[in-house]
C-alpha positions in Angstrom: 11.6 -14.6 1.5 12.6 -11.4 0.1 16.0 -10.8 2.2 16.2 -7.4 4.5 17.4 -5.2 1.7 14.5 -7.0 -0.8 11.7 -5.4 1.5 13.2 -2.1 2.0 13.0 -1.8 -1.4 10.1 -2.6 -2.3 8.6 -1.0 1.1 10.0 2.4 0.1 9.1 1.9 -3.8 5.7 1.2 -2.8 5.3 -1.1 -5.9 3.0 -4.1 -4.7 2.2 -4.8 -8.8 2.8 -8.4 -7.5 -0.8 -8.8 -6.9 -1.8 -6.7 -10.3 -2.1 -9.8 -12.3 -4.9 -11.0 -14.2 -5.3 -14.5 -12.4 -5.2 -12.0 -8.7 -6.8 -9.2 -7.7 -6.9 -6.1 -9.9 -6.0 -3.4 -6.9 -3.9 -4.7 -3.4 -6.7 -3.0 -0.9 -9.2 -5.7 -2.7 -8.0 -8.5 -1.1 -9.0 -8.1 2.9 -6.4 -10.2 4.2 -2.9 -8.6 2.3 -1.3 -5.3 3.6 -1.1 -2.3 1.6 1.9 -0.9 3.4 3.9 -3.7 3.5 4.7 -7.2 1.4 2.8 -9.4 4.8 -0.3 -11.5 4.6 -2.3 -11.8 7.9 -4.5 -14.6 8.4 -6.5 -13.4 11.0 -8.0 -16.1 13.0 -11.4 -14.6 15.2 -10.5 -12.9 18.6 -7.0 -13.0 18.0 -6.8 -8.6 18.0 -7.3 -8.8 14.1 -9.0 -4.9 14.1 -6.0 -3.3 15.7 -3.8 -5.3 13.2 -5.5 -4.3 10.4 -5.4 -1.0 10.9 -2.1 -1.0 11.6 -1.0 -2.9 8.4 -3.9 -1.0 5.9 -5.5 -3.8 5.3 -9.4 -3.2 4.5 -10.7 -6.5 6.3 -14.6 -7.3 5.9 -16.4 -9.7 8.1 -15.5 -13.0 7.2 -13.0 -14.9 8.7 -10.5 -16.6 6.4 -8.1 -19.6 7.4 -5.2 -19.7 5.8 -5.7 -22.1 2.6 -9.0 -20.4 1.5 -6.1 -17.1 1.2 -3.8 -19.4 -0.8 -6.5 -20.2 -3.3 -7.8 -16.8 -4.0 -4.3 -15.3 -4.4 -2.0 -15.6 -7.6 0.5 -18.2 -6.5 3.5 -16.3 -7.1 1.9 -13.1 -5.0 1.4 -15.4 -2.3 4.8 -17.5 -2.0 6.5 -14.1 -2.5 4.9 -12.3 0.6 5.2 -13.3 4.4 2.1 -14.4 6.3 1.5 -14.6 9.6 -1.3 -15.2 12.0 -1.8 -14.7 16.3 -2.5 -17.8 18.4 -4.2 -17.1 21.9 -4.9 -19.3 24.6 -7.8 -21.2 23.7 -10.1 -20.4 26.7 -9.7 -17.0 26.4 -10.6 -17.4 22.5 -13.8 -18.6 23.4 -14.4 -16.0 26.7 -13.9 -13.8 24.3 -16.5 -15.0 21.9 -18.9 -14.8 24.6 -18.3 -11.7 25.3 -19.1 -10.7 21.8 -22.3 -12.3 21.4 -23.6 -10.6 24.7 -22.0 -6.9 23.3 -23.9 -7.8 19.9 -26.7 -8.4 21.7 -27.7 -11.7 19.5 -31.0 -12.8 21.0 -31.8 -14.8 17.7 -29.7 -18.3 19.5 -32.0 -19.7 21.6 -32.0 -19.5 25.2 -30.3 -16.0 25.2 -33.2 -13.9 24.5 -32.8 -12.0 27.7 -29.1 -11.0 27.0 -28.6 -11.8 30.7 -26.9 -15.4 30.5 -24.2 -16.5 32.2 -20.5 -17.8 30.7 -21.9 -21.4 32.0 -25.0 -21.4 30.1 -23.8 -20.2 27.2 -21.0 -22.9 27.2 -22.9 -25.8 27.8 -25.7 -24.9 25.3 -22.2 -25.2 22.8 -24.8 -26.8 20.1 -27.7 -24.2 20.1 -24.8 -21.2 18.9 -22.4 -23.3 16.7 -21.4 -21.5 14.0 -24.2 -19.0 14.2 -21.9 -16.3 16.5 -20.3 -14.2 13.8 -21.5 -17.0 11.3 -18.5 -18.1 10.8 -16.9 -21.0 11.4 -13.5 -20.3 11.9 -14.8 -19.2 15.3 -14.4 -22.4 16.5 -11.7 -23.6 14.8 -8.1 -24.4 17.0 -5.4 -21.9 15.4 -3.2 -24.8 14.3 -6.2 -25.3 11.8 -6.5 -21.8 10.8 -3.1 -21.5 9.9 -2.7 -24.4 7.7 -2.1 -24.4 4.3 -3.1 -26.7 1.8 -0.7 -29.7 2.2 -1.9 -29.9 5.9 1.0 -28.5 7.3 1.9 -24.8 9.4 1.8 -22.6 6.3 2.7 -19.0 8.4 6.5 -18.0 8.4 5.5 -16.3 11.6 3.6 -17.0 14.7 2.9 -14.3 17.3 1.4 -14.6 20.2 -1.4 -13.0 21.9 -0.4 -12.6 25.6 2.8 -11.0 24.0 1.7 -9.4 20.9 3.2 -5.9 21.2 7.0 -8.2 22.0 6.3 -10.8 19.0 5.0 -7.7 16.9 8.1 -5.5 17.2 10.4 -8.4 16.8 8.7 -9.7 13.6 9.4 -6.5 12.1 12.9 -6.6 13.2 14.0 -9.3 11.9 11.8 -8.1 8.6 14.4 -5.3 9.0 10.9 -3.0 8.3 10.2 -0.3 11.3 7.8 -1.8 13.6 4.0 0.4 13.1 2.5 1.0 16.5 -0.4 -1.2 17.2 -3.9 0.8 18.1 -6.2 -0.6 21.2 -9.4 -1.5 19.6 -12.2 -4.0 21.2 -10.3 -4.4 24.9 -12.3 -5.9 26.9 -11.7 -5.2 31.2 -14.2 -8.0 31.8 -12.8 -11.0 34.4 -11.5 -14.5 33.8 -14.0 -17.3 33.3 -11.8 -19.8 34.1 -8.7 -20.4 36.5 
């Protein structure tokens, strides 16, 4: 998009003005999807070790979940063909594992039949209906990443893909081939808990 030398320059310049328009977002850090270090919008699709890439890239995040077209909509369309965007996929079970996990961590005794914060992954599953789109409020949650990272013809709309069983591998090589030294990803949210499935 920009070509190697392209994002070393404006890396090292600093100069995101891009986004400075009046049809955008006054400041960069407003937006809580676009990087303030570098010229990368990250969709960041629920469970998918969005906090630890946030950080990372200086993006200010909040709590909603945004797929990918909502991000083309509320960005100036030149800002947001010019910059790369990218999103992590993970293995759909663990997605929603994961999600479990969450809700018993939060604690959120308001969806019924969970009031004793001691259910199991199989209850939890099969009462699907009684938590829909109340965990995290957010529908996204249960979104397939395919869906998240559409754009608004329908189609893939990320010019990368990494994956989540082999983020740290697809993370460095993203920025290699962005010709941009790779920032070292923090461990935030790991969870030690077991599979659910086999």
């Amino acid at each position: 998009i920009f070509g190697h030398d392209g994002y070393k320059t404006l890396i090292e310049s600093g100069n995101f003005s891009i986004l400075e328009t009046d049809d955008d977002f006054k400041k960069k850090d407003e937006h809580p999807c676009i990087s303030t270090k570098y010229p990368l919008i990250f969709c960041h699709i629920p469970k998918t070790a969005g906090l630890s890439i946030n950080k990372a890239l200086g993006i200010a995040g909040d709590r909603r979940h945004r797929v990918l077209k909502e991000i083309q909509h509320e960005m100036n369309k030149s800002a947001y063909d010019k910059y790369t965007k990218f999103g992590i996929i993970r293995n759909p079970f663990d997605r929603l594992v994961s999600l479990y996990l969450y809700s018993k961590k939060q604690k959120l005794t308001y969806i019924p039949g969970f009031e004793d914060n001691n259910y199991s992954f199989e209850k939890w599953f099969w009462m699907y209906n009684s938590h829909i789109d109340q965990i995290l409020g957010a529908e996204s949650n249960y979104l397939s990443s395919y869906e998240c990272l559409c754009d608004d013809t329908g189609k893939l709309g990320v010019d990368y893909t990494l994956r989540f069983e082999h983020l740290e591998e697809d993370w460095d090589n993203m920025f290699k081939v962005l010709n941009i030294d790779t920032p070292q990803l923090p461990k935030i949210n790991v969870s030690n808990e077991k599979k659910h499935y086999s």
